[in-house]
PDB file with one MODEL, atoms N, CA, C and O in Angstrom:
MODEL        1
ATOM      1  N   UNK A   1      82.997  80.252  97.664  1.00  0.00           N
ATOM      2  CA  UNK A   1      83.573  80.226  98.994  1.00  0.00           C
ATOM      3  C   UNK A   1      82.467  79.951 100.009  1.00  0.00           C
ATOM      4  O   UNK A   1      81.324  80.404  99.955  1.00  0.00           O
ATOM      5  N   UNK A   2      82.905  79.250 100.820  1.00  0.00           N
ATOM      6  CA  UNK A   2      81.805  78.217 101.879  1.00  0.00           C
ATOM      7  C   UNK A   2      81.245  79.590 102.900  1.00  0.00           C
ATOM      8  O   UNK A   2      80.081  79.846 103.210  1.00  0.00           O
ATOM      9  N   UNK A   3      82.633  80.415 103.316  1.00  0.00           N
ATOM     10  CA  UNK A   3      82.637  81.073 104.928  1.00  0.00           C
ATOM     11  C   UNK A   3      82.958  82.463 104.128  1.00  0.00           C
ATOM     12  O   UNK A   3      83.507  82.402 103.028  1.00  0.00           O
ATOM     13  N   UNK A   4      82.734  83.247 104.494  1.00  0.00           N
ATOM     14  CA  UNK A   4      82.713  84.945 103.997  1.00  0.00           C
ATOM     15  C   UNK A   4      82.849  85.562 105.350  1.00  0.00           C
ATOM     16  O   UNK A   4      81.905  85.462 106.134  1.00  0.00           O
ATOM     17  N   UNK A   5      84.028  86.240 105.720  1.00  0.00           N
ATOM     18  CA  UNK A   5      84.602  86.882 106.816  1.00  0.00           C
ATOM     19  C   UNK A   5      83.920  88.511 106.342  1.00  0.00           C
ATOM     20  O   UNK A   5      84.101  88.979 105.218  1.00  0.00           O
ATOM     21  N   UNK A   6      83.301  89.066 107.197  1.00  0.00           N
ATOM     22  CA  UNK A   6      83.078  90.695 107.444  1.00  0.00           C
ATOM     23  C   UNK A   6      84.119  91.201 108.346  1.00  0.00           C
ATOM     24  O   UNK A   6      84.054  90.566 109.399  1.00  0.00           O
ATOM     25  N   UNK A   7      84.938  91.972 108.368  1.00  0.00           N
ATOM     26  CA  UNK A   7      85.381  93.436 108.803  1.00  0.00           C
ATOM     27  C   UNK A   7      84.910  94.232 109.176  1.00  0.00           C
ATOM     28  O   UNK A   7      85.381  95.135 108.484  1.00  0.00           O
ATOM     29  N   UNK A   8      83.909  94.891 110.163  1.00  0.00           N
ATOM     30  CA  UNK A   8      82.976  96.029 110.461  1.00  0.00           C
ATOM     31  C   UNK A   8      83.546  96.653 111.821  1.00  0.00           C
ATOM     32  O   UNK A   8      83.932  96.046 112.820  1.00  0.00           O
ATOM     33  N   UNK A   9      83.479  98.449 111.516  1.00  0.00           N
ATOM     34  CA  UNK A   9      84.425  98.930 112.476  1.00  0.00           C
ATOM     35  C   UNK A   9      82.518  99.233 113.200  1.00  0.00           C
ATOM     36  O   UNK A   9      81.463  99.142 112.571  1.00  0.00           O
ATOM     37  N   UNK A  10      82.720  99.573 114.607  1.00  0.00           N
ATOM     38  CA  UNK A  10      82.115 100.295 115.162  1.00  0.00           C
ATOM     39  C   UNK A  10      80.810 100.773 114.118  1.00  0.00           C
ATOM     40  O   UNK A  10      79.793 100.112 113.911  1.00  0.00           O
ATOM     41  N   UNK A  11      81.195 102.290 113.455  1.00  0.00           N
ATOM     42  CA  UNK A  11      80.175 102.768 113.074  1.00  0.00           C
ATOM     43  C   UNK A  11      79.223 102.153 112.180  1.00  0.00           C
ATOM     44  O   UNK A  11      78.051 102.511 112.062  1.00  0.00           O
ATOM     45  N   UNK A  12      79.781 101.214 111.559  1.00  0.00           N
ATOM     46  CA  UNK A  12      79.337 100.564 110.573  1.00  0.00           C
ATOM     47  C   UNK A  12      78.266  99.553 111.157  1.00  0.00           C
ATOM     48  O   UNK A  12      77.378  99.269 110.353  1.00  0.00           O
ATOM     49  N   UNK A  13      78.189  99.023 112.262  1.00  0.00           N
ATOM     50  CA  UNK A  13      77.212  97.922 112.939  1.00  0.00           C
ATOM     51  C   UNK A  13      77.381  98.641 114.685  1.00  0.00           C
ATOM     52  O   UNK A  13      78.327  98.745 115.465  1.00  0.00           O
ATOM     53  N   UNK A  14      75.688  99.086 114.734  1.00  0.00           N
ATOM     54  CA  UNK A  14      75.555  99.741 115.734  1.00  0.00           C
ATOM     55  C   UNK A  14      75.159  98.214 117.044  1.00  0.00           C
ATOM     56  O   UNK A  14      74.662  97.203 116.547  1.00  0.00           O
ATOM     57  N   UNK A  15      75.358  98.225 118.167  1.00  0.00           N
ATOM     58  CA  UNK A  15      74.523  97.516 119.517  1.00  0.00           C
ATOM     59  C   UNK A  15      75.636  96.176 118.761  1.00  0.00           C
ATOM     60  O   UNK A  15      75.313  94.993 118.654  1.00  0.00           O
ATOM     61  N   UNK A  16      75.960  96.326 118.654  1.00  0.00           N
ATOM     62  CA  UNK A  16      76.473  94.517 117.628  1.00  0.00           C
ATOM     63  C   UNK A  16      77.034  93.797 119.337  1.00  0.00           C
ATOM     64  O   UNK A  16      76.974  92.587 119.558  1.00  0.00           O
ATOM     65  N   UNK A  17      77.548  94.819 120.379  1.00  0.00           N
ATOM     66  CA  UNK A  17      77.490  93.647 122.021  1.00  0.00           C
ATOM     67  C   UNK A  17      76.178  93.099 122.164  1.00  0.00           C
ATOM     68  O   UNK A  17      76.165  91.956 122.620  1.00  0.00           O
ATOM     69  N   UNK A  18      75.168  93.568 121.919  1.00  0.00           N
ATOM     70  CA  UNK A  18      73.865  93.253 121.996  1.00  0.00           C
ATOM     71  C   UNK A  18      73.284  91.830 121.770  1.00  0.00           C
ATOM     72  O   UNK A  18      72.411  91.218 122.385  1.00  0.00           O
ATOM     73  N   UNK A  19      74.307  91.380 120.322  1.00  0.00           N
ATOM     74  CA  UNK A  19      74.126  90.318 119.487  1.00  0.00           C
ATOM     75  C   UNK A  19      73.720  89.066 120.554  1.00  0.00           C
ATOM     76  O   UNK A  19      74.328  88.769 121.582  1.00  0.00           O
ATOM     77  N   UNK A  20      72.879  88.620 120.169  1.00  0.00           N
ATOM     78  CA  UNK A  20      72.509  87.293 120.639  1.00  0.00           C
ATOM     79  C   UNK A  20      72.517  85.605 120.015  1.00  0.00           C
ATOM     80  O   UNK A  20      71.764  84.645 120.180  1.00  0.00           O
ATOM     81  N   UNK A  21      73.488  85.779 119.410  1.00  0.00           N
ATOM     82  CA  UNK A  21      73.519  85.232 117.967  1.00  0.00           C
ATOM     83  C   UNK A  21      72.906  83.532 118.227  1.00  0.00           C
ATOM     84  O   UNK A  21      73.194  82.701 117.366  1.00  0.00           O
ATOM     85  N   UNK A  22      72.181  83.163 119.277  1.00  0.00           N
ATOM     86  CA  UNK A  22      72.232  81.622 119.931  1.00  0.00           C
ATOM     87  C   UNK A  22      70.666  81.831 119.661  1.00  0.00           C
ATOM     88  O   UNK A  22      69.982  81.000 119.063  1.00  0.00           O
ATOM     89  N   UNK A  23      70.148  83.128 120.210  1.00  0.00           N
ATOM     90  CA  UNK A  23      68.705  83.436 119.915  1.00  0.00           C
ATOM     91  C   UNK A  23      67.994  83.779 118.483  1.00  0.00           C
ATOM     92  O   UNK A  23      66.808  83.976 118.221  1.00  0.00           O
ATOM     93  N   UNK A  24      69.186  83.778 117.635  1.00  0.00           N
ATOM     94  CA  UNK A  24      69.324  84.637 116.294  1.00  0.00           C
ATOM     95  C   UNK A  24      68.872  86.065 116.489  1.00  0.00           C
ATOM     96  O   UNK A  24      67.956  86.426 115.751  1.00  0.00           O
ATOM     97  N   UNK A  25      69.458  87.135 117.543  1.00  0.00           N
ATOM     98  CA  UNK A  25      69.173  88.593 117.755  1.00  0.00           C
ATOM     99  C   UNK A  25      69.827  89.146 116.672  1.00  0.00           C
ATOM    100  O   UNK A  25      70.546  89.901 117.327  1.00  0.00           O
ATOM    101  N   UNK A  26      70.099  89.333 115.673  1.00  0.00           N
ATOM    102  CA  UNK A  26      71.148  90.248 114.923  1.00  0.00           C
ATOM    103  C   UNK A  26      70.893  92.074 114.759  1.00  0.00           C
ATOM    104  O   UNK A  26      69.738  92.329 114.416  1.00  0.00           O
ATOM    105  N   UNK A  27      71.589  93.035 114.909  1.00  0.00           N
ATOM    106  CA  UNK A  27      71.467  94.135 114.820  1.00  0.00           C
ATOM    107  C   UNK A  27      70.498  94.638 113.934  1.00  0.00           C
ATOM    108  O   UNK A  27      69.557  93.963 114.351  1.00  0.00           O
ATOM    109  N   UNK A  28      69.980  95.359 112.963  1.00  0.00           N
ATOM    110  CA  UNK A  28      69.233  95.872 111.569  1.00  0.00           C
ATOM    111  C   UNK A  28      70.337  95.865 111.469  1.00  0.00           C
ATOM    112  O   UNK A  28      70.890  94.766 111.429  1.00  0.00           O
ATOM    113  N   UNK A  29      71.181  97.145 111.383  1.00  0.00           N
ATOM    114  CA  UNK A  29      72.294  97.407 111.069  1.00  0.00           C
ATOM    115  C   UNK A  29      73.256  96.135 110.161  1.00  0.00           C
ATOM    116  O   UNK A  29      73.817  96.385 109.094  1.00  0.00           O
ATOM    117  N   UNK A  30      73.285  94.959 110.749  1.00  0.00           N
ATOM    118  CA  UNK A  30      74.232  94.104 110.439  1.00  0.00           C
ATOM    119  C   UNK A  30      73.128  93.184 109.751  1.00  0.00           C
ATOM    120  O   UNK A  30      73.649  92.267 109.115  1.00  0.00           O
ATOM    121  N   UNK A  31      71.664  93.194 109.713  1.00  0.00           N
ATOM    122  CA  UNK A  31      70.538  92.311 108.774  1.00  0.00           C
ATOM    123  C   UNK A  31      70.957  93.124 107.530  1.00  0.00           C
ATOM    124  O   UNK A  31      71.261  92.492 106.518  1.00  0.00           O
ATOM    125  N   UNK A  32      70.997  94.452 107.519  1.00  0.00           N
ATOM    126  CA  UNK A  32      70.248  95.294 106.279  1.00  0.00           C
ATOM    127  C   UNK A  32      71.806  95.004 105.454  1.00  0.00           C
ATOM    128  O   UNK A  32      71.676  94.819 104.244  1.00  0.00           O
ATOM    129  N   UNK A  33      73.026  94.957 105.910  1.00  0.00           N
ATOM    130  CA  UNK A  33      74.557  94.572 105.188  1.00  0.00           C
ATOM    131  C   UNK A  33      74.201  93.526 104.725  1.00  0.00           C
ATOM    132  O   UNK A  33      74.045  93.471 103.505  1.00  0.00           O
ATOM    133  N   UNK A  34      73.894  92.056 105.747  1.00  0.00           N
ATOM    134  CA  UNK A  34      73.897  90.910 104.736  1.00  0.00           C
ATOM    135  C   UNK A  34      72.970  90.576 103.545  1.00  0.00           C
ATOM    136  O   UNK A  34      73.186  89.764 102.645  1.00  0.00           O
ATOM    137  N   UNK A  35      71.996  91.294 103.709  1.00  0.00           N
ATOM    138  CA  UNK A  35      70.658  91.736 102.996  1.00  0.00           C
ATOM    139  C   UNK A  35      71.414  91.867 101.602  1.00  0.00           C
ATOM    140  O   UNK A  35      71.727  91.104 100.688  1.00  0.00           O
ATOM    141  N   UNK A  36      71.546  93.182 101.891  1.00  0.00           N
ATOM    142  CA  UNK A  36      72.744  93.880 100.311  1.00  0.00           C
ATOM    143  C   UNK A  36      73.540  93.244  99.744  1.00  0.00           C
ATOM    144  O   UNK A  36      73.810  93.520  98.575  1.00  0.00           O
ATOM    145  N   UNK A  37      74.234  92.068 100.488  1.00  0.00           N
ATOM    146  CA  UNK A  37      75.238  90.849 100.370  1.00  0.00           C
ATOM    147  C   UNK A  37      74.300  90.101  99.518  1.00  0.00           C
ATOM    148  O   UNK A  37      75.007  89.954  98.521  1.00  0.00           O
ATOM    149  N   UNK A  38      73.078  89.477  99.217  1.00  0.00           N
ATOM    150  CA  UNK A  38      72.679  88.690  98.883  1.00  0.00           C
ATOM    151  C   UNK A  38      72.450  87.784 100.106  1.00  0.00           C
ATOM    152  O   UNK A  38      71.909  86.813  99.576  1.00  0.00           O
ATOM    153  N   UNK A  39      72.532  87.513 101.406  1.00  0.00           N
ATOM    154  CA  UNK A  39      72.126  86.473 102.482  1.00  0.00           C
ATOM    155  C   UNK A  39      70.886  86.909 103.045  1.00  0.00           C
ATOM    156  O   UNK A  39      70.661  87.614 104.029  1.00  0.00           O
ATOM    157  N   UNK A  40      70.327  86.497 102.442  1.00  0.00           N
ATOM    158  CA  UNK A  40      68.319  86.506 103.411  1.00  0.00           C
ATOM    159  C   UNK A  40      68.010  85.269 103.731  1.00  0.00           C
ATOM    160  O   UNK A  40      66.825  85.081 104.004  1.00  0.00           O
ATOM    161  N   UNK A  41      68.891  84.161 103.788  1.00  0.00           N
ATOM    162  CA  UNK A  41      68.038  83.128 104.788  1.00  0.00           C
ATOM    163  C   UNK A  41      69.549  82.540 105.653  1.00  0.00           C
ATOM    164  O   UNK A  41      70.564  81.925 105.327  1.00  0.00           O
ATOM    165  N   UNK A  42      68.950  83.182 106.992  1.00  0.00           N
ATOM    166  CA  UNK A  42      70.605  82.543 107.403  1.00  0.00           C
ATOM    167  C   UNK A  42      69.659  82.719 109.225  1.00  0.00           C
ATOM    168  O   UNK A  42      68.737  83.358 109.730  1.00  0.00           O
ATOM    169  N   UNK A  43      70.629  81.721 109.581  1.00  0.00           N
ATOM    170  CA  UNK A  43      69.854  80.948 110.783  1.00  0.00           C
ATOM    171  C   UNK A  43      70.995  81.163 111.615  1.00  0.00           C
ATOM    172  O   UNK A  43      72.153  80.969 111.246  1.00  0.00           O
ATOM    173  N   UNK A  44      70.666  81.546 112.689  1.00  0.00           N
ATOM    174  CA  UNK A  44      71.815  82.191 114.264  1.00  0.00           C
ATOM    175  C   UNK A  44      72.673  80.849 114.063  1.00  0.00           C
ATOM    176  O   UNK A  44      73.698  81.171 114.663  1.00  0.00           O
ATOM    177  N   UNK A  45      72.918  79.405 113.543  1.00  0.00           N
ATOM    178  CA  UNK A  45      73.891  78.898 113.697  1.00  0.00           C
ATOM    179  C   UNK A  45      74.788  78.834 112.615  1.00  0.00           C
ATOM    180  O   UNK A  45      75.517  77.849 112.508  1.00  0.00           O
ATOM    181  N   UNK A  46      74.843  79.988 111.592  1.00  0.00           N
ATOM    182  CA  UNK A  46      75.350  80.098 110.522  1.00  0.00           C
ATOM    183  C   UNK A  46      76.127  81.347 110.992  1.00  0.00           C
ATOM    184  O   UNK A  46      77.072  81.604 110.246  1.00  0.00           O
ATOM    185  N   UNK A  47      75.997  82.070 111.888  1.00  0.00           N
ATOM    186  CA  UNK A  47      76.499  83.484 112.215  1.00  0.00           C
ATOM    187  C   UNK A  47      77.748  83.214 113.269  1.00  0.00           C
ATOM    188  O   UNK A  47      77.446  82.729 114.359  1.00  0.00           O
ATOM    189  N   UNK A  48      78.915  83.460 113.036  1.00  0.00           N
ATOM    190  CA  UNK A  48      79.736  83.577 114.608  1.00  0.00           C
ATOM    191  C   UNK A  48      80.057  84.985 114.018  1.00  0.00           C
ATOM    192  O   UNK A  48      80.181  85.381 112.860  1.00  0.00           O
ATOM    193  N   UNK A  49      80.191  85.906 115.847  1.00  0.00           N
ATOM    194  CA  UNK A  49      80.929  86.774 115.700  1.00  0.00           C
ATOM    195  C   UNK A  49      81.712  86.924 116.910  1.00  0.00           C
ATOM    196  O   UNK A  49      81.573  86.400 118.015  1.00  0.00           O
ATOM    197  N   UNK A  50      82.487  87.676 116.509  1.00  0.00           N
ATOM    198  CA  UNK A  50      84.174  87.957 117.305  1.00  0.00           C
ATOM    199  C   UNK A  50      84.069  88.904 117.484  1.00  0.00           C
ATOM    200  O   UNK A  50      83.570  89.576 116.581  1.00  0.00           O
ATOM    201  N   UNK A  51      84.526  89.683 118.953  1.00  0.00           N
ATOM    202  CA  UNK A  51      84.589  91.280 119.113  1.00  0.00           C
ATOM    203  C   UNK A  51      86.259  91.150 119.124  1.00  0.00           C
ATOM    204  O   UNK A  51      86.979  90.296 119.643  1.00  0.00           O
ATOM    205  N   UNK A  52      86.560  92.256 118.399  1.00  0.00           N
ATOM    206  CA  UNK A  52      87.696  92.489 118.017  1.00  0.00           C
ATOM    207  C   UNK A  52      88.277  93.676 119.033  1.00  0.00           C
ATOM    208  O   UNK A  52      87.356  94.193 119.664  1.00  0.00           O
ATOM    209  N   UNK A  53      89.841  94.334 119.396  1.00  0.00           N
ATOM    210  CA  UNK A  53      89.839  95.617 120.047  1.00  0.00           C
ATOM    211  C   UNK A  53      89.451  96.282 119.245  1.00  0.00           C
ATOM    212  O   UNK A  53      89.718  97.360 119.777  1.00  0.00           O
ATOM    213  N   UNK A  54      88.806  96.647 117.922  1.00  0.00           N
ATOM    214  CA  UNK A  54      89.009  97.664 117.010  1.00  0.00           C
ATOM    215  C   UNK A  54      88.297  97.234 116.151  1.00  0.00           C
ATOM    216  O   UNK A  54      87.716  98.164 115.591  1.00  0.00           O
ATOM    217  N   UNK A  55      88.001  96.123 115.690  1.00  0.00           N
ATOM    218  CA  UNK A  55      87.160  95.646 114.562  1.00  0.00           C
ATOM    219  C   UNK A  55      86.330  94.810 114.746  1.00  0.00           C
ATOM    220  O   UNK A  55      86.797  94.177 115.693  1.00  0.00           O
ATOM    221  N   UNK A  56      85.313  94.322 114.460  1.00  0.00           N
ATOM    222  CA  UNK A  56      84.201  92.872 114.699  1.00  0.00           C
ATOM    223  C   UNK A  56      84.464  92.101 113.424  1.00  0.00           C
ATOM    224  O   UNK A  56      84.132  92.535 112.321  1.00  0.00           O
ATOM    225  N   UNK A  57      84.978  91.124 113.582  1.00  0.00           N
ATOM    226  CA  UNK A  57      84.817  89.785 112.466  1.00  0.00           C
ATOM    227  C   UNK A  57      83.677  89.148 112.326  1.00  0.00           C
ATOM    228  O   UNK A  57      83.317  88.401 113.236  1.00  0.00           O
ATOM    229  N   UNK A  58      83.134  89.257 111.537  1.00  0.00           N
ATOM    230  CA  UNK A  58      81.926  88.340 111.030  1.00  0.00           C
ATOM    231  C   UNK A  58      82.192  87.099 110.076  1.00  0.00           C
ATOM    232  O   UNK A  58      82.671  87.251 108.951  1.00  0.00           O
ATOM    233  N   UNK A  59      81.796  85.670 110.681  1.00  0.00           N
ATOM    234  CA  UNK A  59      81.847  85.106 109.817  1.00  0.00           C
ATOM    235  C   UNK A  59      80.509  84.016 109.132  1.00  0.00           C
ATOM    236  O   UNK A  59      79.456  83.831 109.742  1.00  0.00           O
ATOM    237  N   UNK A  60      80.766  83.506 108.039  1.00  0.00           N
ATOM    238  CA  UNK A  60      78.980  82.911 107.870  1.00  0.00           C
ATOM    239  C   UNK A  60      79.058  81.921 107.167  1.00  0.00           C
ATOM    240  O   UNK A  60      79.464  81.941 106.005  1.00  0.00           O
ATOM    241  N   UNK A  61      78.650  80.847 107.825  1.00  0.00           N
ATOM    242  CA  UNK A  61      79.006  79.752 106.970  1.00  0.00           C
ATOM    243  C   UNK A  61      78.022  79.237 106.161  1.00  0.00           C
ATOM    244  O   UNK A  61      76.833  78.984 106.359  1.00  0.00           O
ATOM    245  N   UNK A  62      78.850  79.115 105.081  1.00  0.00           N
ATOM    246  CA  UNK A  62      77.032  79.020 103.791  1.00  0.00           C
ATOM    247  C   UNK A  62      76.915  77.621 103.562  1.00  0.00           C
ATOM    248  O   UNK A  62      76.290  77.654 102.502  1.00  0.00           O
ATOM    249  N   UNK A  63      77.079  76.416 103.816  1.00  0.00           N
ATOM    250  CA  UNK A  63      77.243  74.842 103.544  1.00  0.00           C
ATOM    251  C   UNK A  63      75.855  74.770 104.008  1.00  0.00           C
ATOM    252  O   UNK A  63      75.351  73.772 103.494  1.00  0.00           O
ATOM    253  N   UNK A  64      74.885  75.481 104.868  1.00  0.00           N
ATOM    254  CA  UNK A  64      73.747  74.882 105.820  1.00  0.00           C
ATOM    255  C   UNK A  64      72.586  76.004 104.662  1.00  0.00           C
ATOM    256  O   UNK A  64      71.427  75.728 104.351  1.00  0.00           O
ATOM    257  N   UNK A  65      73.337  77.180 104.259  1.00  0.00           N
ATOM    258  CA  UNK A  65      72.092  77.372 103.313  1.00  0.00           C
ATOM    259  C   UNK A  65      71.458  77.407 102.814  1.00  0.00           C
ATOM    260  O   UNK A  65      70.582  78.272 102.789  1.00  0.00           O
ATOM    261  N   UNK A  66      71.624  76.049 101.846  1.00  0.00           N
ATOM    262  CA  UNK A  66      71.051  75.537 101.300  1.00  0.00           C
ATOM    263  C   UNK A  66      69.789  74.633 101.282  1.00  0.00           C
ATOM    264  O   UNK A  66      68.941  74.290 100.458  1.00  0.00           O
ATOM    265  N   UNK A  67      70.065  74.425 102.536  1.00  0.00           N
ATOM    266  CA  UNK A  67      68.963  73.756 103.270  1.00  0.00           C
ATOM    267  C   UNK A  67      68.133  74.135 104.180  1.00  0.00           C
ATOM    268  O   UNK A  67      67.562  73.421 105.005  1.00  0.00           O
ATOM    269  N   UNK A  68      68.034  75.680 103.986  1.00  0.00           N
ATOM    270  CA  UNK A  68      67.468  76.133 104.894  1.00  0.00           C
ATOM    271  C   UNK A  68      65.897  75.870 104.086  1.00  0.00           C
ATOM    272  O   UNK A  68      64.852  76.197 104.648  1.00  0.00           O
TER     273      UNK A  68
ENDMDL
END
C-alpha cells in the first residue's frame, strides 16, 4: 500500500498543532510512532496531516521513498 492513514487521538501525539509539516517540524511523539512503523526516511512532503474534531489523520505517501 502506497498511503498508510494514522488515527491518533490527542494523547497519543502531543503539540501535533505545532506541526510544521512544510518545514518538516514533526512532534517526537509522532517521529518515535513512525520510527516503530518502520518509516525513518520520510521528507515533510510525504507527511499531510488533518486536525480532526476528535482525531488527527495522518497520512504518508510512500511512492517518493524510495528515492529518498
Amino acid at each position: 500500500m502506497l498511503v498508510r492513514t494514522y488515527r491518533l487521538n490527542q494523547k497519543t501525539v502531543r503539540a501535533l498543532d505545532d506541526v510544521c509539516v512544510d518545514n518538516g517540524w514533526w512532534p517526537s511523539a509522532l517521529v518515535d510512532l513512525l520510527v516503530r512503523d518502520g518509516l525513518r526516511r520520510l521528507r515533510s512532503g510525504d507527511l499531510c496531516i488533518r486536525a480532526q474534531p476528535v482525531m488527527y489523520e495522518i497520512e504518508i505517501d510512500e511512492r517518493g521513498m524510495n528515492n529518498v
